[in-house]
ZAMARGU-4260 file (C-alpha; in steps of 0.2 Angstrom, whole numbers, plus 5000, padded with zeros to 4 digits):
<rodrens>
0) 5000/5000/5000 | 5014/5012/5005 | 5023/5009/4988 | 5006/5012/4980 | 5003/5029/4989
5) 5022/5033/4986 | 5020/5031/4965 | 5002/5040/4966 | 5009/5055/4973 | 5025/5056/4961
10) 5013/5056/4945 | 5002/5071/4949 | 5017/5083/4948 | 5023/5073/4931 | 5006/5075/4923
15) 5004/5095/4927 | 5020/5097/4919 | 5017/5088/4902 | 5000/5097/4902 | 5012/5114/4905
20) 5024/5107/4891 | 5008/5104/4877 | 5001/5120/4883 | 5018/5129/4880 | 5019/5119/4863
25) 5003/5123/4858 | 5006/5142/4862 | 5022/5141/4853 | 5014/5134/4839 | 5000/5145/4839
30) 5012/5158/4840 | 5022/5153/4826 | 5004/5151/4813 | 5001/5169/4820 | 5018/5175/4816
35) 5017/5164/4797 | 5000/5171/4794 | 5006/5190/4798 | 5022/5186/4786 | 5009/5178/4773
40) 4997/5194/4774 | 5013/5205/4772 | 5017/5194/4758 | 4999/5198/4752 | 4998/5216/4754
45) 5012/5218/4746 | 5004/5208/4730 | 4990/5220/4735 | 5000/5237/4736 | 5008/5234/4719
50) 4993/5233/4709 | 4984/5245/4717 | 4997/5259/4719 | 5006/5252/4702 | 4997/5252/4684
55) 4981/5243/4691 | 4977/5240/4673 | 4988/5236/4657 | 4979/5245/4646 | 4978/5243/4626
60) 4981/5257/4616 | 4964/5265/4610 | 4965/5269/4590 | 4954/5283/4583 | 4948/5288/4568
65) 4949/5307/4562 | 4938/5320/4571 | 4926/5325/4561 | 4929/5344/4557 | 4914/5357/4554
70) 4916/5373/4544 | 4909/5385/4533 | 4914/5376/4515 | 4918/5360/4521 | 4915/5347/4509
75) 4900/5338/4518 | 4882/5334/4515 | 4869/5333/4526 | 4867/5315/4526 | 4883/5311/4527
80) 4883/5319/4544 | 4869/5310/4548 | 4877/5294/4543 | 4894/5298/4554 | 4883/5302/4567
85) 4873/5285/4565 | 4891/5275/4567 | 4895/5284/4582 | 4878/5280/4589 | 4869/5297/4590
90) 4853/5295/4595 | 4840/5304/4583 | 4827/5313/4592 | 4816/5330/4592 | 4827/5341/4600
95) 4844/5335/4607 | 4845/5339/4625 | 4860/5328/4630 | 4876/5323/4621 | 4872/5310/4609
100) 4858/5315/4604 | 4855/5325/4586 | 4838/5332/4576 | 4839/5335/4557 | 4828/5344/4545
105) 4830/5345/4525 | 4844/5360/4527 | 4851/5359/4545 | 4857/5343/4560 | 4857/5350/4575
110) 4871/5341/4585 | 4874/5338/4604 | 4892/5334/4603 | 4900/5322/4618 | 4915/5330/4628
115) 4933/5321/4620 | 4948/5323/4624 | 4957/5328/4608 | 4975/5330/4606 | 4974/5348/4607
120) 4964/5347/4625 | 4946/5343/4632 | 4933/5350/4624 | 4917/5350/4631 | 4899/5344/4628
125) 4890/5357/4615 | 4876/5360/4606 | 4877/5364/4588 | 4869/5369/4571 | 4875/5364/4557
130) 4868/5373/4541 | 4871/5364/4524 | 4869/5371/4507 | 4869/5355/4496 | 4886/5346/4497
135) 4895/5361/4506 | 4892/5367/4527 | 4886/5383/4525 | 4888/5391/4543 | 4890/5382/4559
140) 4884/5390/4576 | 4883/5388/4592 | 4862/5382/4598 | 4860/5390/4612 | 4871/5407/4610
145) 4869/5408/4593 | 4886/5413/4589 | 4893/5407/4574 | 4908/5394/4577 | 4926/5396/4566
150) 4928/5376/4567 | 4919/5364/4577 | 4925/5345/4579 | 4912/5328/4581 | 4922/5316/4593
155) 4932/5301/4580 | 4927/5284/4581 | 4934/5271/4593 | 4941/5259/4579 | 4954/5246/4587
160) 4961/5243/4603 | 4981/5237/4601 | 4985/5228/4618 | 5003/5225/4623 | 5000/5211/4635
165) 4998/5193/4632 | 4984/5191/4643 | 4970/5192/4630 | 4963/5204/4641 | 4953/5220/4633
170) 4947/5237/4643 | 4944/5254/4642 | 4948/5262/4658 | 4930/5273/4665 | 4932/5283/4681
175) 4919/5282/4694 | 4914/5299/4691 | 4913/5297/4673 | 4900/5281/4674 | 4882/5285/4676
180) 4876/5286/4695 | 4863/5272/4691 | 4878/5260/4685 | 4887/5257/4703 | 4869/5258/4712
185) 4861/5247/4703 | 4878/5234/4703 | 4878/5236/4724 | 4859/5231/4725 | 4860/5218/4716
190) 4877/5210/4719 | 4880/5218/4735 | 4868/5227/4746 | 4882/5227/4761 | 4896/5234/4751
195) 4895/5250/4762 | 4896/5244/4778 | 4906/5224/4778 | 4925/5226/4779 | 4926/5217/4763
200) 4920/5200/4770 | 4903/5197/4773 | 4902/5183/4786 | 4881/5183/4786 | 4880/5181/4769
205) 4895/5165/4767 | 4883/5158/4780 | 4868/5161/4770 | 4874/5157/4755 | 4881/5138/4764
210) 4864/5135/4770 | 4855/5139/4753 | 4866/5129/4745 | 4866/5114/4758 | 4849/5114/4755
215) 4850/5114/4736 | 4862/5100/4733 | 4873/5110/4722 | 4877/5129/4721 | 4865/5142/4719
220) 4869/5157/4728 | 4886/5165/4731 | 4891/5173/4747 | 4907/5182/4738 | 4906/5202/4741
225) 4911/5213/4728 | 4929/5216/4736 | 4929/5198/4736 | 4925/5194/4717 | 4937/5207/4715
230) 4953/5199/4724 | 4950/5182/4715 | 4948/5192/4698 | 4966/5203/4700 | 4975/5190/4710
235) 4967/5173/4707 | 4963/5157/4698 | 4944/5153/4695 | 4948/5136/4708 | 4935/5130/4719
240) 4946/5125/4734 | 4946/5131/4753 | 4964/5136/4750 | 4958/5150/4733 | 4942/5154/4746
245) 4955/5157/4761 | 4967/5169/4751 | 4952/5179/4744 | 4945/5181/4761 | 4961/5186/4767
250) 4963/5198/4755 | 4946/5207/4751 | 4948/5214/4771 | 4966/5219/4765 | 4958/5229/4751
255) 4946/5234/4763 | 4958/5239/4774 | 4969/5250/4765 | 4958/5258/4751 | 4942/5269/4752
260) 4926/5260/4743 | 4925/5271/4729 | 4942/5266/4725 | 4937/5248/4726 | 4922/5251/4716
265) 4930/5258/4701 | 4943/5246/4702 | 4926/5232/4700 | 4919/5240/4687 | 4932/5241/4676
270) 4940/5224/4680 | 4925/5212/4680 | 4920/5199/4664 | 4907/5204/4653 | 4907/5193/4637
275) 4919/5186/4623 | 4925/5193/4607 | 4933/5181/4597 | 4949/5176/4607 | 4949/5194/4617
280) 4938/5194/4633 | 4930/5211/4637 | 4933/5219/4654 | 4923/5232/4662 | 4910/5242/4659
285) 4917/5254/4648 | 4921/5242/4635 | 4906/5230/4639 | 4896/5247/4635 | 4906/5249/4617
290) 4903/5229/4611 | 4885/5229/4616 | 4879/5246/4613 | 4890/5254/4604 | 4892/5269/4615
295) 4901/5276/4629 | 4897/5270/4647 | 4890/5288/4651 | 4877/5287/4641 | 4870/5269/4646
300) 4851/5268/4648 | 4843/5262/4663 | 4837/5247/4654 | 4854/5244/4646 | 4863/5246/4664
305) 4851/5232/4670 | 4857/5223/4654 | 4875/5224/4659 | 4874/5222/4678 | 4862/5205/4674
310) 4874/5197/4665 | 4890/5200/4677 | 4880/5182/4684 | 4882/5173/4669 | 4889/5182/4654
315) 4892/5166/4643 | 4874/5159/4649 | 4866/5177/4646 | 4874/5181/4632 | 4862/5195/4624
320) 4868/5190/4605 | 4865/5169/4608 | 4854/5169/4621 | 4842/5184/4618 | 4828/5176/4629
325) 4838/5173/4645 | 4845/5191/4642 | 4828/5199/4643 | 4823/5191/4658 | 4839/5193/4668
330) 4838/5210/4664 | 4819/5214/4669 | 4822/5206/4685 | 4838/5216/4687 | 4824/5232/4683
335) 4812/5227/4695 | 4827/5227/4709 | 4830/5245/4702 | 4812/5248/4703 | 4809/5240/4721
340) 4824/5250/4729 | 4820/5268/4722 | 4833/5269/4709 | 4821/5272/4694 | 4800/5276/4696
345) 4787/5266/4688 | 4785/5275/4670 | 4805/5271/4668 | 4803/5254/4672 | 4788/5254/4661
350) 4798/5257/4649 | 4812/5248/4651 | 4805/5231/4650 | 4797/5235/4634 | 4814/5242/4626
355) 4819/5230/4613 | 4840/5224/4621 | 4846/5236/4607 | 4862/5223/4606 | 4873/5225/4591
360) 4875/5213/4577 | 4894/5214/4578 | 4903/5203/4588 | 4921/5213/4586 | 4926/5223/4600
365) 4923/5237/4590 | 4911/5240/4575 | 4925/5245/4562 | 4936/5229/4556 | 4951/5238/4544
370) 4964/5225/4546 | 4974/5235/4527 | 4971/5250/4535 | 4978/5246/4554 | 4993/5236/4547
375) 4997/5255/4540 | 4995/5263/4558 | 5005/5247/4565 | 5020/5250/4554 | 5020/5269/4559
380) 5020/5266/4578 | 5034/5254/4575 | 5045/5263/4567 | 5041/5282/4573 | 5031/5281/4586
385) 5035/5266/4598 | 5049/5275/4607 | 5038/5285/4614 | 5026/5274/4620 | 5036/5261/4626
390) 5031/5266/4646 | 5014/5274/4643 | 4996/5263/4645 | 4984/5266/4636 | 4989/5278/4624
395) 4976/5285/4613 | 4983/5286/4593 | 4975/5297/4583 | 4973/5292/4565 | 4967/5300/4547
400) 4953/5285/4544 | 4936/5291/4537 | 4922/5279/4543 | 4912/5284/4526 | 4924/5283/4516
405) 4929/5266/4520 | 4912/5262/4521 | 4907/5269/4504 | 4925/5259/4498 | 4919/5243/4504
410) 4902/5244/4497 | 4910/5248/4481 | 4920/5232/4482 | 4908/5223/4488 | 4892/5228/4474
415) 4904/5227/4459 | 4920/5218/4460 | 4914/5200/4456 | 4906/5207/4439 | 4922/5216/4434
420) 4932/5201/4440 | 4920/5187/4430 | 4927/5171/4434 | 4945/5176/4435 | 4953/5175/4448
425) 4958/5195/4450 | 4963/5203/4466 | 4962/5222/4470 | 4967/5236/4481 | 4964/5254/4487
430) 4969/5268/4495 | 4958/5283/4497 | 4968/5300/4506 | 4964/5317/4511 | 4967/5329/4499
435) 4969/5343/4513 | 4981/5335/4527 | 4990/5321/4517 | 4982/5305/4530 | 4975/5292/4522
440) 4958/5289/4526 | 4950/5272/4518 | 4959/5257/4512 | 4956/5238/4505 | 4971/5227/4505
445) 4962/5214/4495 | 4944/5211/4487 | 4942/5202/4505 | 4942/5217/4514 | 4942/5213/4531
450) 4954/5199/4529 | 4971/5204/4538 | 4982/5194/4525 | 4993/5202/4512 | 4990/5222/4511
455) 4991/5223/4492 | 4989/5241/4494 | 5005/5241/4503 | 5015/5230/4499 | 5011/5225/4480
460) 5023/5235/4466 | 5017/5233/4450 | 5020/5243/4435 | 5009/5259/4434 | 5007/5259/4416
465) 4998/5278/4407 | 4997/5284/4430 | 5015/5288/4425 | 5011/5300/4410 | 5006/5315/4419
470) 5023/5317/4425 | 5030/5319/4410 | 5015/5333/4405 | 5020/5341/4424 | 5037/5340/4420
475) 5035/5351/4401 | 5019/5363/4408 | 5034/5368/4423 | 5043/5377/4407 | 5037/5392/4398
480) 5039/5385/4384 | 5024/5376/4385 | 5004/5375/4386 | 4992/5363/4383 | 4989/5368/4366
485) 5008/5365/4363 | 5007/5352/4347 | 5014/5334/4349 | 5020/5326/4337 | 5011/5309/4335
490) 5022/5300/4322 | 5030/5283/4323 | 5047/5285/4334 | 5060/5271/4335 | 5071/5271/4351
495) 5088/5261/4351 | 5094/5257/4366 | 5115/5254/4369 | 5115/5234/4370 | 5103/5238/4349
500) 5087/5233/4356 | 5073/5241/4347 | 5058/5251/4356 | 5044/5256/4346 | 5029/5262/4355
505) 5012/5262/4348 | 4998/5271/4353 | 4984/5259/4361 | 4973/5261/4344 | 4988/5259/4334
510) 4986/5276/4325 | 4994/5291/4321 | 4987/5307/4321 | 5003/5319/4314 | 5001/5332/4326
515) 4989/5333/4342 | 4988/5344/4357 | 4997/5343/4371 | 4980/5343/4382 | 4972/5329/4371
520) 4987/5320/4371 | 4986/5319/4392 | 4967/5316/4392 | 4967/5304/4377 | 4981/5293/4385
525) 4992/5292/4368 | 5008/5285/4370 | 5019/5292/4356 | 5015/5311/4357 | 5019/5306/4378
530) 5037/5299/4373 | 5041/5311/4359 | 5037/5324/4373 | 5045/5316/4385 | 5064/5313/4375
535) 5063/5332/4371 | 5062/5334/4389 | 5074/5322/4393 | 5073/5308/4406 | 5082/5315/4420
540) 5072/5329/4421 | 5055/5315/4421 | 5063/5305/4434 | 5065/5321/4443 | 5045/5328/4443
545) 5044/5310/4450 | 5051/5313/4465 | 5047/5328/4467 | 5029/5319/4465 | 5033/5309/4480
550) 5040/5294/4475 | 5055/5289/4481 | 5055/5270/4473 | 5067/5261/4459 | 5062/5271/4444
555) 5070/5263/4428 | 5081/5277/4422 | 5073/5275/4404 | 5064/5280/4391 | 5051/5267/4395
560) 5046/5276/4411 | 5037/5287/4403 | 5026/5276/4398 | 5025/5268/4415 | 5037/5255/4418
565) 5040/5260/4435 | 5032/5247/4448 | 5025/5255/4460 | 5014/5252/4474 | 4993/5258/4478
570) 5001/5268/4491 | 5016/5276/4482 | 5005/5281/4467 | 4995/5287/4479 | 5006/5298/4487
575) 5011/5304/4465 | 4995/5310/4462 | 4992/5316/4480 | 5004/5329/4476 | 4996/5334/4461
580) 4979/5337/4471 | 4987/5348/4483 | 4994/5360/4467 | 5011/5354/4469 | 5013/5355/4486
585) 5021/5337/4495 | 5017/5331/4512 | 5019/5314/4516 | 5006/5302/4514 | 5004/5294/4533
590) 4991/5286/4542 | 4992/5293/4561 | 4992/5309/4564 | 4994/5311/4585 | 4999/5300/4597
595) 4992/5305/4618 | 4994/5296/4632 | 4979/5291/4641 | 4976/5308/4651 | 4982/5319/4634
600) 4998/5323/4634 | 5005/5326/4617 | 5016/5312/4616 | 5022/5313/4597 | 5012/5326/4583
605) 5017/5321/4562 | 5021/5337/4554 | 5010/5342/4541 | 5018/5354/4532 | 5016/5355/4514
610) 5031/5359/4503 | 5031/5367/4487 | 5039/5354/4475 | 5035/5359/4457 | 5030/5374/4449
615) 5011/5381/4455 | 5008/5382/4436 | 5012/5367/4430 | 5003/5359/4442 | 4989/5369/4439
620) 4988/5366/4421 | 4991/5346/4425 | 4977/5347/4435 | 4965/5355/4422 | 4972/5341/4408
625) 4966/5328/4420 | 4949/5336/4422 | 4949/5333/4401 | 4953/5315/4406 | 4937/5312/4415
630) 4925/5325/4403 | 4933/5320/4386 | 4946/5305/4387 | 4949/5289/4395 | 4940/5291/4411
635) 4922/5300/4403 | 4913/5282/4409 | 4913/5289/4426 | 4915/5308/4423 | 4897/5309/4412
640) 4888/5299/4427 | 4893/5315/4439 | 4885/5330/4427 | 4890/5344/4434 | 4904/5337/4445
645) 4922/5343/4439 | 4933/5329/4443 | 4953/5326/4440 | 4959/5307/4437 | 4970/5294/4424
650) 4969/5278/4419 | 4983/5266/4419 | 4984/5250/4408 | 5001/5238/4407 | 5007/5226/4395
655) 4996/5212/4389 | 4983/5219/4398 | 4991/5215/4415 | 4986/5230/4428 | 4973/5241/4427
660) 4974/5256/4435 | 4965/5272/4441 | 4970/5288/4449 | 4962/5303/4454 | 4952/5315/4466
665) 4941/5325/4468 | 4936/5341/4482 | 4939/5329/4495 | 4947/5311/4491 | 4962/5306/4481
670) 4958/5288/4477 | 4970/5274/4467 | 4963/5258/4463 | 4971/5242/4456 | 4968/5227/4446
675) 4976/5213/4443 | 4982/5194/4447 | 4992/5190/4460 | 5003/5179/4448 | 5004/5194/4437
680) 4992/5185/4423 | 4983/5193/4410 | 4967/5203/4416 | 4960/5207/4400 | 4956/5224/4406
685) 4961/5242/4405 | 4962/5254/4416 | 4944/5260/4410 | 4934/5244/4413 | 4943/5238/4428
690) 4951/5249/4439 | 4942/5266/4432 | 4924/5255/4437 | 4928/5251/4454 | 4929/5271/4459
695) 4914/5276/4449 | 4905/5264/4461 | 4914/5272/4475 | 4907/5289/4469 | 4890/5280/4468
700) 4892/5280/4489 | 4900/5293/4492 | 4894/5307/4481 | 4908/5317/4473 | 4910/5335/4477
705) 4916/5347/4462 | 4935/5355/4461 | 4938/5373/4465 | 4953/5376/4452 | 4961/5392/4458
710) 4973/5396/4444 | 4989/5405/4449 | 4989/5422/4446 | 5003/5422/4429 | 4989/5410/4421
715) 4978/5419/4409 | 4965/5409/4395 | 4970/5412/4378 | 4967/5408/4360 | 4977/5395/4349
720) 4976/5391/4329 | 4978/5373/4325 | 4996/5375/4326 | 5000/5379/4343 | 5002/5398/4339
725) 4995/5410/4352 | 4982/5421/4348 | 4978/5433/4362 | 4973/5432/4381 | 4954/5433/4386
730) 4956/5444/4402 | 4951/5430/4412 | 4961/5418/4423 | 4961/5400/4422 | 4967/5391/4406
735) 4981/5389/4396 | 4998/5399/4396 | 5007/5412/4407 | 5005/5428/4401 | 5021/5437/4390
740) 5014/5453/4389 | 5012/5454/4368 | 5001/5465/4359 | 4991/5455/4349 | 4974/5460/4340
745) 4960/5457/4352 | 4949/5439/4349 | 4933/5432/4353 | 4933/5422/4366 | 4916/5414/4366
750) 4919/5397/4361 | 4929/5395/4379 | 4918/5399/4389 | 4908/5383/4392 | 4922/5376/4397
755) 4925/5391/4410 | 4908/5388/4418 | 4909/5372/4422 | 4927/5375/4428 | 4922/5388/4440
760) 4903/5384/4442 | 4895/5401/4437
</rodrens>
């Protein structure tokens, strides 16, 4: 008994002491879990931290179209207005009371123009008339002042979005204050009615959410808050595991902890999924506003802000273009929310639920697809502008595109390039520029237009056949001793060349005519007179009016140039008769004009200066021969379908019928087009029943608007016998040869002046 009393009373000490020793374990264990989990939210807030106080976003570059530029005697119609206003989603209503909204009558649009930040600096929401008299603005003015306005702009058109990352992740960046007020309200209520008051974890509604779903079998309900959905979308994988839900937790009250719930708001909105376009997924609401609705998040609806907020449940499953029926009632249920909680009264909800989704056909990101037209703007930023840009996000690049004009080129390909191709198998390209800044605006790479394959109108040199010829013409009306009534002799000519071969060029018709003015030479496209003329001038001097032109390619230093053996791309030729348009004056022919960063700072501008190049009056006179080539010559198909419209252009045709070629402009567009095969086979066109056909359908679109020839002041109109000798001036500007002071008899002068009122318009 003793020995037994003896071991019970050593054992009581022994067993307080290894519960000391566990309890001193499991405090230093505990201790150690605290200290790991402190280390591993430090880790955490630093992942934190560094998004938020970094680039939270990486942002794609946002490429714009040009701004549309209002003015008294710019080139515009009424309905073209309309239609630009139409692509950038203008609402038409009585009387515009909000930006994005416009009125039209037969004479006047009345215009309430969003605020845009332009490279030159915001300019605000305003309300403007625009006045037309036919294909011309008459006067613009401000609606509500009355004032009338120097120039006013209409915000470009978002085109593309060029992202940087490879995380197939697309977004335009909204602020908070920027997003309508019913946007966040309506997301809170209906994903988050707490977001206010939880520190980021909502511990009733995980418990809620377990016990629904307990009940279910599977998952119904969510417990996640918005700060939550928003840790697993920056920082997370899409994992179902208790690890994924332990870090989101953790944190969402980090987030919480360290940023006001605005900030965390914003950051939602423009983070969150809202659909799939093609392999880029949209991001936040001001992107998701653009694929669905075509317009800026401001301006969202309430019906299309229930649309939006709906389907953040389920964006593939209420998809509003494959699943139109679930999208309506996922986004009437998400308006009798807004309806039940005070956000919109009865008569809007009304409505709402009987507005049609007003979802846009496209599936782009965007609803303009130019893939010729952005390889351009791709090779520009590469090679100019991407030092510039290397650090900046989402920089905003500012380009010459025309929306109607590349609409009104597609439509041309599109309605008549099958019939002019019959079944051959002919390819084509375009490139349509602005006459007044040099920036190309429309362009087709292909007869597949949106297909982002070989840009023909880049990259394809082929010979430019009769395009070359007014170079020569330029080249002689640059000297005095020339004028279009200058006589040509059009008599056969042989050419021998140093190695004995033989050149003999014929005219297309294979006649001669003896002797034939220098204008009817041009606008009749005659080969002979054109290199008799151009071996009196000499082929240095040629070569030189080519690059004076603009072209800067290999030019064959032969007699054979004038007659277009150069091979030279849409592009270059182009950039030639660009030139021409602009009365001799050269500016580059680009396609980006400004590049911004994302809050405006002029981050690289092209220079637009325009420099003389060749002589005002040869250019001039160049000009007026080519107006002959569409009234009278080889390009009358198209110039008799536009009575009254003094346009300027030149056919091209190669060997064996090979290319066929147009070139020429008008008050507003310099156009090229090309025809040919790929393989370089036989078209059996010319450059009058191909290429000359595929811009007279273009003008069918896009409705020409006349020349204003303003003949330099040394330019007088003037008599000529049939042999080129001068007869006398007709006091009037405009026509034929620099004045040399002679006293000659006085003439009559009637028989010019049908010509000099539809040169002038009187």
């Amino acid at each position: 008994m003793t020995k037994k009393k003896t071991t019970a009373k050593k054992s009581a000490p022994a067993k307080a002491s290894r519960r000391k020793r566990i309890l001193m374990w499991t405090l230093k264990i505990g201790l150690a879990l605290l200290a790991a989990l402190a280390l591993y939210c430090v880790y955490l807030d630093g992942q934190v931290r560094s998004r938020f106080e970094g680039q939270t976003f990486q942002l794609p570059a946002q490429i714009y179209s040009r701004p549309l530029a209002l003015y008294a005697g710019a080139p515009l119609s009424r309905d073209q207005l309309i239609e630009e206003l139409r692509l950038l989603k203008y609402r038409k209503v009585a009387n515009p009371d909000q930006p994005g909204e416009f009125s039209a009558s037969d004479t006047k649009v009345e215009v309430f123009r969003r605020t845009f930040l332009f490279p030159e600096g915001q300019e605000p929401a305003r309300r403007l008339m625009v006045v037309f008299d036919g294909d011309r603005v008459d006067e613009v003015y401000d609606s509500q002042s009355q004032q009338p306005l120097a120039v006013e702009r209409v915000e470009p058109l978002l085109v593309e979005l060029l992202s940087q990352s490879t995380d197939e992740e697309e977004r335009i960046f909204v602020p908070l204050e920027e997003m309508p007020p019913l946007l966040p309200k309506t997301l809170i209520q209906v994903e988050d009615r707490k977001f206010y008051e939880h520190y980021g974890v909502s511990p009733l509604s995980i418990a809620r959410a377990f016990w629904v779903n307990m009940k279910a079998g599977h998952t119904v309900q969510g417990g996640s808050t918005l700060t939550q959905q928003l840790a697993k979308n920056f920082f997370l994988t899409r994992e179902k595991s208790l690890v994924r839900k332990f870090n989101e937790a953790l944190m969402a009250l980090i987030i919480d902890l360290r940023y006001d719930k605005d900030r965390i708001l914003e950051a939602y909105l423009n983070e969150i999924f809202l659909g799939q376009a093609s392999a880029q997924a949209v991001h936040g609401m001001g992107l998701a506003s653009r694929f669905y609705f075509g317009r800026p998040a401001s301006e969202l609806t309430p019906d299309q802000v229930a649309l939006l907020v709906g389907i953040i449940k389920g964006p593939s499953y209420y998809d509003p273009r494959r699943h139109p029926d679930r999208a309506r009632k996922r986004r009437d249920l998400v308006l009798k929310v807004m309806l039940e909680d005070n956000l919109i009264d009865s008569n809007t909800y009304q409505r709402s639920v009987m507005a049609p989704l007003g979802v846009s056909k496209e599936r782009n990101l965007l609803s303009a697809t130019v893939p010729a037209y952005m390889q351009a703007v791709r090779r520009e930023l590469a090679g100019i502008v991407q030092p510039f840009i290397e650090d900046e996000q989402g920089v905003r690049v500012f380009t010459g595109l025309e929306p109607l004009a590349q609409k009104a080129l597609e439509k041309a390909i599109d309605s008549s390039f099958a019939n002019i191709a019959g079944n051959k198998p002919l390819e084509m390209a375009a490139v349509v520029s602005d006459p007044r800044t040099g920036l190309a605006k429309a362009m087709a790479g292909g007869k597949t237009v949106d297909f982002a394959g070989f840009n023909r109108a880049l990259d394809a040199k082929r010979q430019i056949g009769s395009l070359a010829k007014p170079a020569v013409y330029l080249t002689a009306l640059s000297e005095p001793e020339f004028n279009l009534a200058t006589p040509l002799d059009d008599q056969p000519v042989t050419l021998r060349s140093q190695n004995g071969d033989v050149w003999e060029p014929k005219n297309y018709d294979r006649q001669f005519r003896g002797k034939v003015a220098l204008v009817d030479a041009l606008s009749h496209s005659l080969n002979v007179p054109t290199v008799n003329l151009g071996m009196k001038l000499g082929v240095p001097a040629v070569l030189d009016t080519f690059r004076a032109l603009g072209v800067h390619g290999d030019l064959p230093p032969y007699p054979s140039v004038f007659l277009g053996t150069a091979a030279l791309s849409p592009w270059q030729v182009n950039q030639m008769y660009l030139t021409l348009a602009k009365g001799g004056a050269q500016v580059p022919l680009a396609a980006v004009s400004e590049v911004t960063s994302g809050n405006g700072k002029l981050l690289w501008k092209r220079s637009d200066k325009a420099v003389q190049t060749v002589s005002k009056e040869g250019a001039f006179l160049t000009d007026y021969a080519l107006t002959e080539v569409m009234n009278q010559g080889t390009g009358r198909f198209v110039g008799r379908r536009f009575p009254g419209k003094l346009l300027a252009g030149k056919t091209g045709t190669t060997d064996d019928l090979r290319d066929s070629w147009f070139s020429g402009f008008d008050a507003r567009d310099v156009a090229t087009f090309w025809v040919g095969q790929d393989d370089n086979g036989a078209t059996n066109l010319t450059g009058a029943t191909g290429a000359l056909r595929l811009y007279g359908r273009y003008l069918d679109y896009r409705r020409p608007i006349s020349l204003r020839l303003r003949p330099p002041s040394d330019v007088v109109d003037a008599l000529f016998d049939e042999e080129g000798n001068y007869l006398g001036d007709c006091n009037r500007t405009g026509r034929l040869l620099p004045a040399d002071g002679r006293n000659l008899p006085e003439v009559k002068c009637d028989r010019l002046r049908g010509f000099l009122d539809r040169l002038f318009g009187n």
